[in-house]
ZADOMI-171632 format. One line per field, with one value per residue (C-alpha): residue number from 1; residue in one letter; z, y, x. Coordinates in steps of 0.1 Angstrom, whole numbers, padded with zeros to 4 digits. Layout:
// ZADOMI-171632
nr NUM | ...
rest A | ...
w Z | ...
v Y | ...
u X | ...
//
This chain:
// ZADOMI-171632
nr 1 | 2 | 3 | 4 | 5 | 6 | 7 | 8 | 9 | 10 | 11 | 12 | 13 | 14 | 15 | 16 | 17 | 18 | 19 | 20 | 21 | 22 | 23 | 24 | 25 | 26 | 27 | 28 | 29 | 30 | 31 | 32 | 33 | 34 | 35 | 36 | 37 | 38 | 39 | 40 | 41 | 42 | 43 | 44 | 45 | 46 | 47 | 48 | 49 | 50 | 51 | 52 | 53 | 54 | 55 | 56 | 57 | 58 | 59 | 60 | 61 | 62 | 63 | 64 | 65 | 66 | 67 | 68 | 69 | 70 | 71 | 72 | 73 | 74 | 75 | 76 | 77 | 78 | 79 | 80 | 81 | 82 | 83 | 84 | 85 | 86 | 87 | 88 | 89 | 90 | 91 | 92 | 93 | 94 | 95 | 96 | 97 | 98 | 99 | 100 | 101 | 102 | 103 | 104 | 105 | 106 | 107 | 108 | 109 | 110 | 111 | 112 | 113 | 114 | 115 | 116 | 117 | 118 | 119 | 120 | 121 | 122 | 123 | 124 | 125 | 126 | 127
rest X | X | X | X | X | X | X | X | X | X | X | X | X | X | X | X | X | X | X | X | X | X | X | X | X | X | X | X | X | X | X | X | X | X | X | X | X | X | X | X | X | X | X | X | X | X | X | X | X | X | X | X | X | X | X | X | X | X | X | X | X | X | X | X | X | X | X | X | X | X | X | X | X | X | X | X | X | X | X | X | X | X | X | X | X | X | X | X | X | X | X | X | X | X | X | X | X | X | X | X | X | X | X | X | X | X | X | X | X | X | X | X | X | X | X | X | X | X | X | X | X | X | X | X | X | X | X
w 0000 | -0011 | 0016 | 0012 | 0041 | 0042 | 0066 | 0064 | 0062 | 0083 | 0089 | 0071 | 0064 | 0032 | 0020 | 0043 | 0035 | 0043 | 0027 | 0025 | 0024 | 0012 | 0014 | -0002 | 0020 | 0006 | -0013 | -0039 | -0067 | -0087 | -0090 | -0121 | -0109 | -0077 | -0069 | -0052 | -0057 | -0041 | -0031 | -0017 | -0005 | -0035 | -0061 | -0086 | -0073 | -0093 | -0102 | -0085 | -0096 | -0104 | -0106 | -0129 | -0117 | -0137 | -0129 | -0150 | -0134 | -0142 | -0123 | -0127 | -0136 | -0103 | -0084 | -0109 | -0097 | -0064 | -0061 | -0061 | -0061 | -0055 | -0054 | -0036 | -0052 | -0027 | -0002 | -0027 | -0010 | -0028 | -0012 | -0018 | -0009 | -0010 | -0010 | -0014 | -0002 | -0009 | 0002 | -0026 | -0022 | 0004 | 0005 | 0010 | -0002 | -0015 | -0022 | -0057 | -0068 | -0103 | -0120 | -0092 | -0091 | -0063 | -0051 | -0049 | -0026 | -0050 | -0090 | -0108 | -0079 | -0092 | -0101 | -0111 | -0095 | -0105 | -0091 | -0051 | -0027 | 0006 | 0029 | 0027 | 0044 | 0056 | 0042 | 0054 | 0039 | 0058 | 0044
v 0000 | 0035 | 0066 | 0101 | 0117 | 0158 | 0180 | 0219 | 0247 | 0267 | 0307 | 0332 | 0368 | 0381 | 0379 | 0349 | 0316 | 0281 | 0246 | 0217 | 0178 | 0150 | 0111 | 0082 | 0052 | 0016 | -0013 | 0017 | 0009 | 0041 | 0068 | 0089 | 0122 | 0140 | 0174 | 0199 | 0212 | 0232 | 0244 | 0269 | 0260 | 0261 | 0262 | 0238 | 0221 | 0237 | 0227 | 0243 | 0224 | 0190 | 0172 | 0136 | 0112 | 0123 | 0162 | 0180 | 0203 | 0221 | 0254 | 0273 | 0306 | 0321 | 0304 | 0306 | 0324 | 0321 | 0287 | 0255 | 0219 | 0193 | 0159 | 0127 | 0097 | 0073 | 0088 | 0094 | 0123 | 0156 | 0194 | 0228 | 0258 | 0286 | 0323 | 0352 | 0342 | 0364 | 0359 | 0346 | 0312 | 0310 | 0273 | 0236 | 0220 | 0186 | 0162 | 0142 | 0109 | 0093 | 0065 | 0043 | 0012 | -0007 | -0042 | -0060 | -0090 | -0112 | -0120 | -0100 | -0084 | -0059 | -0035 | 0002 | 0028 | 0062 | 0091 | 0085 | 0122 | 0133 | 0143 | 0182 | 0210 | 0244 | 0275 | 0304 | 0337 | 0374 | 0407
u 0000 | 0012 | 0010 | 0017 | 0031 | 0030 | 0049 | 0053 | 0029 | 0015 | 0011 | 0035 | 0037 | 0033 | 0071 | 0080 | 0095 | 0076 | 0087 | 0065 | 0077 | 0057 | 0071 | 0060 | 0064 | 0051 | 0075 | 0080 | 0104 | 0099 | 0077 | 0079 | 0058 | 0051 | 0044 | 0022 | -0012 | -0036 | -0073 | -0094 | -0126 | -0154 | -0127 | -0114 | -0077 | -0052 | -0011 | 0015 | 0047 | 0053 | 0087 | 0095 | 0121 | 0145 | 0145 | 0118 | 0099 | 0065 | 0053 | 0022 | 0025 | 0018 | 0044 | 0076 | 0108 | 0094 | 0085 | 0112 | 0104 | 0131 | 0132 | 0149 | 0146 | 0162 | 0140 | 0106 | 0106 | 0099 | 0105 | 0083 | 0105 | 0079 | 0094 | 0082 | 0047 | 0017 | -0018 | -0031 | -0008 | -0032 | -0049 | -0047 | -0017 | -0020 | 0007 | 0000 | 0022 | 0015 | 0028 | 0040 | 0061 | 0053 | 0059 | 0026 | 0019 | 0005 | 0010 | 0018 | 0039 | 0052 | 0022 | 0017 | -0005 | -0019 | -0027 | -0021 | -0030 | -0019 | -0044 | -0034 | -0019 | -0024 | -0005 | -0024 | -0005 | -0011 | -0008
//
């Protein structure tokens, strides 16, 4: 069974610095995406940055040159570094992982699975 684990977030100040971490744990022998999206309440779950296994990263608009994703692969472990922070960036923070390797306990065991979410964290952002 795949898990996302988040960490991070929290309460800034407009300007301020918070980084997020989200680990997969599971008998995980690759994963080819994770990254980071978020929500508002009553609105749609948008992108923020996504990262493949081997480096390529994808930011929205609204987060680039401000926004850095990084990754770990031995750890399946990816890192948000959020700067500049305004209070728009304001939401939930959800941890996405597609395309997953993953032993499975029975044939065929080794298995892959889409599209796995954390449970979501905090940022709240004030002026």
């Amino acid at each position: 069974q795949v898990q996302l684990v988040e960490s991070g977030g929290g309460l800034a100040q407009a300007g301020g610095s918070l980084r997020l971490s989200c680990a997969a744990s599971g008998s995980i022998f690759s994963i080819i995406t994770m990254g980071w999206y978020r929500q508002n309440p009553g609105k749609q779950r948008e992108l923020v940055a996504t990262i493949t296994n081997n480096g390529s990263t994808n930011y929205a608009d609204s987060v680039k040159g401000r926004f850095t994703l990084s990754r770990d692969n031995a750890k399946n472990t990816v890192y948000l570094q959020m700067n500049t922070l305004k209070p728009e960036d304001t939401a939930a923070y959800y941890c996405n992982a597609d395309r997953i390797l993953y032993r499975s306990g029975t044939c065929p065991f080794q298995r892959w699975g889409y599209d796995y979410w954390g449970q979501g964290t905090q940022v709240t952002v004030s002026s």
